[in-house]
N, C-alpha and C positions, 0 to 999 in steps of 0.2 A: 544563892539559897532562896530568895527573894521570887526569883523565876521559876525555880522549882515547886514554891507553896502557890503561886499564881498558877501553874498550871494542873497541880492536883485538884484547887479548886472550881478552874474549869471543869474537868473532867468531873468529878463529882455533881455538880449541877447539870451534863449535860446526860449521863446516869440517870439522876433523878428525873431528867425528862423523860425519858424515854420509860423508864417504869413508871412514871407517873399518866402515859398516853394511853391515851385508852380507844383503840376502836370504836368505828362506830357500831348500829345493831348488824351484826352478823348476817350472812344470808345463808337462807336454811336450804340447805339439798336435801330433798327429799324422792331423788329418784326423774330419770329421762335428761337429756338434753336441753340446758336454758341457759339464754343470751344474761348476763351479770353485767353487762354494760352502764344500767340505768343505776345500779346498786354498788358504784365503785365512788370511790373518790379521788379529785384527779390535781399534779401540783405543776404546774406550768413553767419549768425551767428554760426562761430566754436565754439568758445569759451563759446557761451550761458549765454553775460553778457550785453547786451543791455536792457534799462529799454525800456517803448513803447517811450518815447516822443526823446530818442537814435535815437530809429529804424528811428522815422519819419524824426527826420531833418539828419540823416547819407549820405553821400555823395557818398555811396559804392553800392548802388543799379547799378543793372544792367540792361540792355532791354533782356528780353525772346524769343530766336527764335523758341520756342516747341508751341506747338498746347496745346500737356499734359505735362510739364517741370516734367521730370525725376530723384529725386535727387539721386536714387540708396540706398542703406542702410547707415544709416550718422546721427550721434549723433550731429549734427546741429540743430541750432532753424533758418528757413527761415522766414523770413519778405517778402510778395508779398503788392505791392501799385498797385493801378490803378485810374484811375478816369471813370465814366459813365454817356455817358448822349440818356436821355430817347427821343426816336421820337416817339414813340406809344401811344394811348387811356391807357393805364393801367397806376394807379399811383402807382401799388406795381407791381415788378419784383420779381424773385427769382434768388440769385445764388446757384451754388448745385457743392460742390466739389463732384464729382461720383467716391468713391474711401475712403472703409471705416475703412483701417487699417491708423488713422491718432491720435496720443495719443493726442494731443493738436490745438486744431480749434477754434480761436478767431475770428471775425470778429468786425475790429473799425471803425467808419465813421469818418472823420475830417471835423469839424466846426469851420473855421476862426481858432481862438487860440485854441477849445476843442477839445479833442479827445474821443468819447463818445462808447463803446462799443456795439453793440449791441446785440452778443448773443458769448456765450462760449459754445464748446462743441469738443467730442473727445470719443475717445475710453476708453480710462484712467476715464471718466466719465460715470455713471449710465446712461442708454440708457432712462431709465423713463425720464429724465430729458429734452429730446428734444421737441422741439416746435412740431417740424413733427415728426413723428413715420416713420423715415423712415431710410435703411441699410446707405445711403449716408450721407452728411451733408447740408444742407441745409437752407439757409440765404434769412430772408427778406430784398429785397432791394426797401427801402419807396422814390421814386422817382415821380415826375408830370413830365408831358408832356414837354419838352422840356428845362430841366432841368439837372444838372451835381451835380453828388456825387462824393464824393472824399474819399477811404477805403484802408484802409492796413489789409492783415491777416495774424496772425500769427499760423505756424504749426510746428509742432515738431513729429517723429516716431521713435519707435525702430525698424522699418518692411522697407521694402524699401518701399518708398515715391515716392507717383507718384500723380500728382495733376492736374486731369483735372477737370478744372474749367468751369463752364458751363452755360451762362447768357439766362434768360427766363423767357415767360410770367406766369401767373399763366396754361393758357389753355397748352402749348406747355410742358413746364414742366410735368402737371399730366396725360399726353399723353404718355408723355416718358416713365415715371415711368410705368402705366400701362402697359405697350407692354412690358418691363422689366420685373414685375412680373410675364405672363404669360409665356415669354420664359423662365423665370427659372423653373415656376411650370411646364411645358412640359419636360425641361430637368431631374427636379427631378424628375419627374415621370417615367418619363422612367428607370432611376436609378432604382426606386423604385420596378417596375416590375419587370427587370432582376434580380432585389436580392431578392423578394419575387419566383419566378417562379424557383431559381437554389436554392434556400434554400430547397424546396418542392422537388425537384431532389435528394439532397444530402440526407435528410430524406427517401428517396427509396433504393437510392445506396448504400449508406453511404459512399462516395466515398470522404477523405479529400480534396479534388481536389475543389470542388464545397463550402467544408466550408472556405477554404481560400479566393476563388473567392466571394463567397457572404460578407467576411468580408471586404473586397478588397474596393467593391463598396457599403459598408456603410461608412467607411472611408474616401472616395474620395471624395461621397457624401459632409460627413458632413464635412470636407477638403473646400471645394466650397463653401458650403452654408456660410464656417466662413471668407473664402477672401471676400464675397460679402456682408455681413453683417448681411445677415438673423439670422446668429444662434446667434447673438446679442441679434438680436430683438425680436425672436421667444422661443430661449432656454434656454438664461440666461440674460434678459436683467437689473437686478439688481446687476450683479456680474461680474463687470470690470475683474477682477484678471482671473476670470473663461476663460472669453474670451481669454485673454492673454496669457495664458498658453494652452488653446487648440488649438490655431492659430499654435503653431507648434506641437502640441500632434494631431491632428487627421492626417495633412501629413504627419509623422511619421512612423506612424501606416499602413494607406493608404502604405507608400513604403515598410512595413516588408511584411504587406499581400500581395501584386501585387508580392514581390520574394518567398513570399510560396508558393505562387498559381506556377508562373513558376516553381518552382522546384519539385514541386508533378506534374503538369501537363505534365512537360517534362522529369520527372524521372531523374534529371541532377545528383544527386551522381551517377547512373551508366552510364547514357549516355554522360555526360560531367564534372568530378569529379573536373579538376579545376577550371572550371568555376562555379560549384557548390560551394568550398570555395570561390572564389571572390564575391559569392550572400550572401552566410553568412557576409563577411567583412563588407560589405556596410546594411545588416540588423542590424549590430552591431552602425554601423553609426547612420542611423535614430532612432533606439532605445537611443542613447547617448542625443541626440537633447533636449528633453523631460526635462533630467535632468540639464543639461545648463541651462536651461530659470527658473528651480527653484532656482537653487543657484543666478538667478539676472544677468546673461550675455545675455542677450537679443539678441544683435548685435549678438554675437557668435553663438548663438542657430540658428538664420535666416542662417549666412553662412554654419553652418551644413548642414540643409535641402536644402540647395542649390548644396553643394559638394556631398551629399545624393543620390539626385537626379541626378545630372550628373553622379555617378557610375549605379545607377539604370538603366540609360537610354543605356549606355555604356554597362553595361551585360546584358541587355535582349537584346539589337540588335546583340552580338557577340553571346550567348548563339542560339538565334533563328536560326539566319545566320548560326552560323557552324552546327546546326542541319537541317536545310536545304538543306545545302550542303549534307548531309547524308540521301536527301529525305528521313526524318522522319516528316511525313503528319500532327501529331499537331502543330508540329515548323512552318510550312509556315503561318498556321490560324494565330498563336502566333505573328508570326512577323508582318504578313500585320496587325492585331489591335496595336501590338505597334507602327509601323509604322507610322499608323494614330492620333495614340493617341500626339508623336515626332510633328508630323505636324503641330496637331492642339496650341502644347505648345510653338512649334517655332515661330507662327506666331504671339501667346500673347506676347511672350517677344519682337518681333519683334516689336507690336504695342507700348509696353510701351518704347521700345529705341527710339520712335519714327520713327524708319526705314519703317512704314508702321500708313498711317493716324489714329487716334481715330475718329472711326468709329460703329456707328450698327452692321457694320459687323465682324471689327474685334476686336467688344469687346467681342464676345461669341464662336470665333475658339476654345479655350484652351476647353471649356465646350460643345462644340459639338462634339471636339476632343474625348473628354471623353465620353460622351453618344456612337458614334459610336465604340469607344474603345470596350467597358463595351458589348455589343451588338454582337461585330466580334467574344468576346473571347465567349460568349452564343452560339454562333454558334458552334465555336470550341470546346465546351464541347459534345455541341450534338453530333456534327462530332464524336467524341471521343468514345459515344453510340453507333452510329452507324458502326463503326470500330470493337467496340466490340461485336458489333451483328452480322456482318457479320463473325467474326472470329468465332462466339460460331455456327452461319451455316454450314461454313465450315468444323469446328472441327465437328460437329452432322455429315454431311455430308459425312465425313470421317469415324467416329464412325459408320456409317450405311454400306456405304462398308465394313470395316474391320468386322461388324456384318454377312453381305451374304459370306464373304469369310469362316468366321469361322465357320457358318451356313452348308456351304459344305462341309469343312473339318470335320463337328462331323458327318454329313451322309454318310462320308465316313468312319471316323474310329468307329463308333459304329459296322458297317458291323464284322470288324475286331476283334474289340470290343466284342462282341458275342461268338464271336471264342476262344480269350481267356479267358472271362466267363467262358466258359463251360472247357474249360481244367485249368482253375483254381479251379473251383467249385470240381471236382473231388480231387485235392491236396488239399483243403481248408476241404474235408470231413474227409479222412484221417487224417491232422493235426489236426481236433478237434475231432478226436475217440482218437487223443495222448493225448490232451490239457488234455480230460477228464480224462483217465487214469489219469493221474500225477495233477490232481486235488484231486482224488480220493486218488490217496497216498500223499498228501501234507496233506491233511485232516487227514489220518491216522497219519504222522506224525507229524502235531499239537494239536493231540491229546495226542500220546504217549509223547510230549514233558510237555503239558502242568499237565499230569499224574506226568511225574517225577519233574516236581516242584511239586507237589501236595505230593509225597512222600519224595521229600526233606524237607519242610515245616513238614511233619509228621517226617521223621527223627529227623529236629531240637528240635519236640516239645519231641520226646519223650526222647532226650536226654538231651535235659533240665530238663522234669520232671526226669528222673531216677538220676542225679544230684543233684538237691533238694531235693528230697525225702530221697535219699542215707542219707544224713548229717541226719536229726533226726533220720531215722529209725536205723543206725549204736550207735548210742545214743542211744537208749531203748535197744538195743541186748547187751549195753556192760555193762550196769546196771544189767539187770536181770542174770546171773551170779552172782554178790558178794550178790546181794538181798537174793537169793535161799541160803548161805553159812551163811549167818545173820537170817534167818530165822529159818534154821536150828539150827545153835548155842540159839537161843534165844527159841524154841520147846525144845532143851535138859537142858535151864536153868528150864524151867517149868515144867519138870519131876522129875529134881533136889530137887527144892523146892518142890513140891510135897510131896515125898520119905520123906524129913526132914521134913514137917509138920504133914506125918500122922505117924512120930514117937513116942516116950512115954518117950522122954526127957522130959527136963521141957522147959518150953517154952524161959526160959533167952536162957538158951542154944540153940533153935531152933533158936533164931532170930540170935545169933553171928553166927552159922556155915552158916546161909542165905545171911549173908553181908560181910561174907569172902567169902564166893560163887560166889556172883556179883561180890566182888572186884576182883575175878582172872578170872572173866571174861571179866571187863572192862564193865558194864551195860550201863553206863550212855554213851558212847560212840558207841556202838553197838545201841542204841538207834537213837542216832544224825545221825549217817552212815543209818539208813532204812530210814529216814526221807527226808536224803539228794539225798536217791537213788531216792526214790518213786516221790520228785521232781523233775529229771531228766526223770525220765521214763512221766510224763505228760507233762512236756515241751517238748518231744521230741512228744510224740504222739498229742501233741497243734498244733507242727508247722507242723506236715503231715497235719491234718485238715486244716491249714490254707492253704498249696499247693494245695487242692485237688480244698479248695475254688475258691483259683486262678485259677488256672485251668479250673474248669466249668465257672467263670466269663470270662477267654479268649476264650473259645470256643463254648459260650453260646447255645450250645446242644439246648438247650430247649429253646431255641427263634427265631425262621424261622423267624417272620415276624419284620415289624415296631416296635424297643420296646422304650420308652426312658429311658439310660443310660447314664451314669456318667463316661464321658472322662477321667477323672484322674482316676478313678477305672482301664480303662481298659489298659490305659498307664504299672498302676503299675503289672497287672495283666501279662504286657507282660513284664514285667521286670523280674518276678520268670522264667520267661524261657531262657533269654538270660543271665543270672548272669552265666552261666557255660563257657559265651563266652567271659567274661569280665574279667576273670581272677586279678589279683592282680596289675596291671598296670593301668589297665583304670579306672578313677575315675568320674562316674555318678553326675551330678549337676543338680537339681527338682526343678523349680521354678511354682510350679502347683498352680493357678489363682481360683477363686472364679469364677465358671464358671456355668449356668444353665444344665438341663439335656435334649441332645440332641435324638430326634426321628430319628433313623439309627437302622442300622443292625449292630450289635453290634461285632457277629464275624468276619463279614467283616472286619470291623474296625479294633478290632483286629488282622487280616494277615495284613490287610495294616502298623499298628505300627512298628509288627516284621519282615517284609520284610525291610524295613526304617531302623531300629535298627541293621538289622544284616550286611546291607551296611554299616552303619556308623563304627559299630566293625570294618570289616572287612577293610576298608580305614586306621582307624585308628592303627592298629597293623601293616599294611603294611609303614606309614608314621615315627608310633614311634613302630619301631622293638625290642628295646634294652633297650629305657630309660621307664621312667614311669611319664611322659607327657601326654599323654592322655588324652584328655577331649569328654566327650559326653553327653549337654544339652538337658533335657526334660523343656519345656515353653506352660505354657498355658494363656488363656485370653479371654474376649470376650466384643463385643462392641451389642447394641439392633439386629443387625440381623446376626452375625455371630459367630461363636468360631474357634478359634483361635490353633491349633497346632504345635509348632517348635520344632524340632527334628535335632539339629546342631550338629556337630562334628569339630574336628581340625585337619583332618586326612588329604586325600594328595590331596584332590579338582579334578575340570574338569576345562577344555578349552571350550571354546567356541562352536568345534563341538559336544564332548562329549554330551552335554548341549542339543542341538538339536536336539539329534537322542536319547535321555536319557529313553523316553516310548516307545519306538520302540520295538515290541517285538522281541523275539532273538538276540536284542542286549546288549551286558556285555563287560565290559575288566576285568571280571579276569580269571583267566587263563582255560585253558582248563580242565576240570570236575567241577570247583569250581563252575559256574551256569548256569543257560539255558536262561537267559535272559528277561523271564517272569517276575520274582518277581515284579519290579516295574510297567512293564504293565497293570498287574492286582492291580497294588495299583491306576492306574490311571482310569483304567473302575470302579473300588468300587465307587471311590469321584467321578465320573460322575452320578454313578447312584443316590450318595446321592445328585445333585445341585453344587456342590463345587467344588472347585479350587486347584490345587499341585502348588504351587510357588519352585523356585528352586534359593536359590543363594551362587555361589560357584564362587572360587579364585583358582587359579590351584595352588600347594603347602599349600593352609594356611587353607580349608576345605568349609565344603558343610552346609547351613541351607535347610531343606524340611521345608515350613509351608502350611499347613493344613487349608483349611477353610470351614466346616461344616456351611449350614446355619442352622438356629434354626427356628423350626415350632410352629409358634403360636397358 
């Protein structure tokens, strides 16, 4: 009960304050457009804990000496009071805060004891939501003729706060507004031009000069368009956040491109390198800005772009200036537009400190600053063209004398020129009656060279075949001997028995002296021994046959043209000729593939194997001298359009140059008489002629794979 009478008489007393408050002297509208800023009274909430009926009867308001009251950047909620009374025909006025970075804009009318709001509205609110459609804010004030309202507003910003308040009729008002939007539609447009006209430039030149500066003044642009409200209203007027977060993302941006532009325009890494990193520092600045105001520091983000901007404006006037000083002609353009662009920024903050009236005029310095800005440096690009076109005259210019000078100088040594022509031409005839001589014997002598590999090759062969052949035909010579000595004994058993049969014993007795006959002759073993011979002597005369075969299969005599043959045939056929060269150490490993039968020239082929073969022997016996190590793989294979030959060894390998100079004809490392350097030349012309490919891979000590790749004709 207690609580309850304590807080009627709260209320009660705080009632009576508020009927007991009394404005101060009114301000009289009498007609046109005036600034009410000087005539407000203003309550300074830090702390941001006044409820409204607080704010009204609070005792801490103060009188406004500003025209536009200034509050700078300030996490303050202000309370502005006034009272107004109407002398004019109109019973609806308008007030128009002109000033549209303001996150919280109440306006409340006080009636006796109510306090009745009339409209909310802010940046922080959906732009749909406005009465007027318009960048500012803008307040009905429902007043008759001769009459006093009494309103408090309250506002609140994370941007700095500047509030010029601005009391007017409905005519005067939408007067304003209009002459407003046209100046800004002239100024955008002019933007607009120079960034459509140097974009169209940079697409000729391609000069990044021009894509910095066209990015420059679309930023700056939309930079403007978002302090004045438009891109509010125009580009996102449903998405508060949007706005808020590009209020300092497009000046940002605006100050990274204005220092690319300068630093490609004036070439500053080499013509002013640390003024060049002081443009970076402060590029790094405004790019930081952006992500401030996402993490929720608002306040912080604006002081950025402020500190931002004062290095920005600081190095491009030291940057310009000291290139100036070094009459370098884009610097001067460079400077007089930033110069102008300083002036016109100076005198916006000058108006918002109030050090300079809120005015027509000097509400749109910062933004005419800017147009003329945007304009000098268009200038200065062109300049920059035509710099370059006189230079590319001059350089032609030059190029054209240096052309008549040199022009006289060949009519002069041609004269000369002539001269020793003709007594060149004389020694030039002579040396090619030499050249051709020693043509003629190069000829002779790569003939004779290639002859004697052609007789080495024939050497090899025939001493391979007399090798082969040797072993059976030595087998049959050594049979027929004891054959002839059994044949004979076995002829004198059958005269024996003979003799005793056509005797006139009796026959018991013919048959024992017949089988003591055999028995001292040993029959049954004399027997087994011709048997044993007779099978030697056709093995041995089998496997001449089967050499000879070989033989005609590796030299296929009798096949000039296109034949198809059987790669592993002819692999093995070149193996009966090198077996004399492999001696008892090197041990042959065959892994021959199920391969088709390839359309080639088949004795080609075969020189190509046994050239391959007798390198690989030849490595090998040089690598393993002594032991019996030795390996040399025969591999075949085949995939639908090729076949496949590897022909490896483990013998002593090549290096790298070896490897490159390998088909080079005349060249070899083994010793002098052992070859002429052909052999693998011509193993390399074979496989061109059939389509295909010699792959070489070899390790210096550990040996050499040749693989072979024959296509297969369908």
């Amino acid at each position: 009960m207690r609580n309850s009478f304590s807080k009627i008489i709260i209320l009660l007393v705080f009632l009576t304050g508020i009927s007991s408050y009394s404005f101060a002297q009114p301000i009289i509208y009498d007609g046109g457009r005036i600034l009410i800023g000087d005539q407000v009274f203003i309550l300074n909430d830090s702390l941001n804990r006044y409820s409204l009926g607080e704010a009204v009867s609070s005792q801490a308001f103060y009188k406004s000496k500003d025209k536009a009251p200034n509050f700078d950047i300030s996490s303050s909620t202000y309370w502005i009071k006034f009272s107004i009374q109407n002398k004019t025909k109109y019973n609806r006025l308008f007030l128009d805060l002109e000033y549209a970075l303001v996150d919280t804009c109440n306006l409340y009318r006080v009636e006796g004891n109510d306090i009745v709001l009339l409209q909310a509205m802010g940046a922080a609110q959906e732009f749909n939501k406005r009465k007027y459609k318009d960048p500012d804010f803008v307040f009905d004030i429902d007043l008759v003729k001769d009459s006093v309202g009494e309103y408090i507003l309250k506002i609140k910003s994370s941007e700095q706060l500047l509030t010029p308040l601005i009391l007017g009729n409905p005519q005067s008002i939408s007067e304003d507004k209009s002459t407003k939007d046209v100046i800004y539609g002239i100024l955008m447009g002019i933007l607009l031009v120079m960034m459509l006209y140097n974009f169209f430039v940079y697409l000729s030149t391609k000069d990044r000069s021009y894509l910095y500066y066209v990015l420059y003044i679309l930023f700056i642009g939309l930079a403007q368009v978002t302090i004045t409200g438009y891109a509010y209203k125009y580009l996102f007027p449903g998405s508060p956040a949007s706005f808020n977060f590009l209020y300092i993302t497009f000046p940002a941006l605006a100050g990274v491109f204005a220092l690319s532009f300068m630093r490609s325009f004036l070439n500053t890494a080499k013509s002013a390198p640390r003024l060049d990193k002081v443009a970076i520092f402060v590029m790094l600045l405004y790019a930081t800005a952006p992500f401030i105001r996402l993490a929720g520091n608002d306040n912080i983000s604006s002081r950025f772009i402020d500190i931002s901007g004062l290095g920005a404006v600081i190095t491009g006037l030291s940057t310009a200036g000291y290139l100036s000083v070094k009459n370098y002609r884009p610097a001067k353009f460079f400077l007089a537009a930033w110069i102008i662009f300083i002036i016109g920024m100076i005198l916006f903050v000058m108006r918002n400190l109030n050090v300079l009236p809120y005015n027509n005029y000097t509400n749109y310095t910062f933004f005419i600053g800017t147009a003329l800005e945007v304009t000098l440096l268009s200038f200065a690009l062109a300049d920059k063209i035509n710099i370059f076109k006189k230079e590319k005259e001059e350089s032609q210019a030059e190029a054209l004398r240096q052309a008549q000078i040199n022009e006289r100088m060949i009519r002069e040594q041609n004269v000369l020129l002539e001269q020793k022509v003709n007594e060149r031409t004389v020694e030039l005839r002579a040396a090619n009656d030499d050249l051709n001589q020693a043509m003629t014997d190069l000829k002779e002598a790569e003939s004779q060279l290639v002859e004697s590999e052609k007789m080495a090759s024939l050497g090899q062969l025939t001493a391979g075949i007399a090798h082969e052949i040797n072993n059976p035909i030595n087998f049959v010579t050594s049979n027929i001997k004891p054959l002839k000595r059994d044949v004979d004994i076995l002829i004198d058993a059958l005269n024996t028995i003979e003799g005793v049969g056509m005797s006139e014993i009796a026959t018991a007795e013919k048959l024992k002296q017949i089988s003591e006959y055999k028995t001292e002759i040993d029959f049954d073993y004399l027997k087994t021994e011709i048997d044993h011979l007779l099978n030697g002597i056709n093995e041995g005369a089998s496997r001449t046959a089967e050499i000879v075969k070989g033989l005609r299969i590796f030299s296929r005599l009798d096949e000039d043209d296109l034949k198809k043959a059987d790669l592993n045939e002819g692999l093995e056929a070149t193996m009966v000729l090198v077996n004399n060269l492999l001696g008892t150490k090197i041990k042959v490993i065959k892994e021959y593939g199920e391969i088709p039968l390839v359309e080639c020239y088949p004795g080609k082929l075969n020189q190509v194997f046994l050239n391959i073969m007798s390198n690989a022997i030849h490595a090998i016996a040089k690598h393993h001298p002594e032991d019996d190590l030795g390996r040399m793989t025969l591999k075949t294979w085949a995939d639908d359009k090729m076949v496949y030959i590897s022909i490896s060894d483990n013998g002593t390998g090549m290096d790298e140059h070896t490897k490159k100079k390998l088909f080079e004809p005349f060249f070899t490392t083994k010793d002098v008489g052992e070859g002429t350097g052909l052999g693998l030349s011509i193993a390399w012309n074979t496989i061109n002629k059939h389509n295909g490919q010699i792959k070489v891979n070899s390790t210096l000590g550990e040996g050499t794979e040749f693989v072979l790749e024959i296509p297969i004709m369908h």
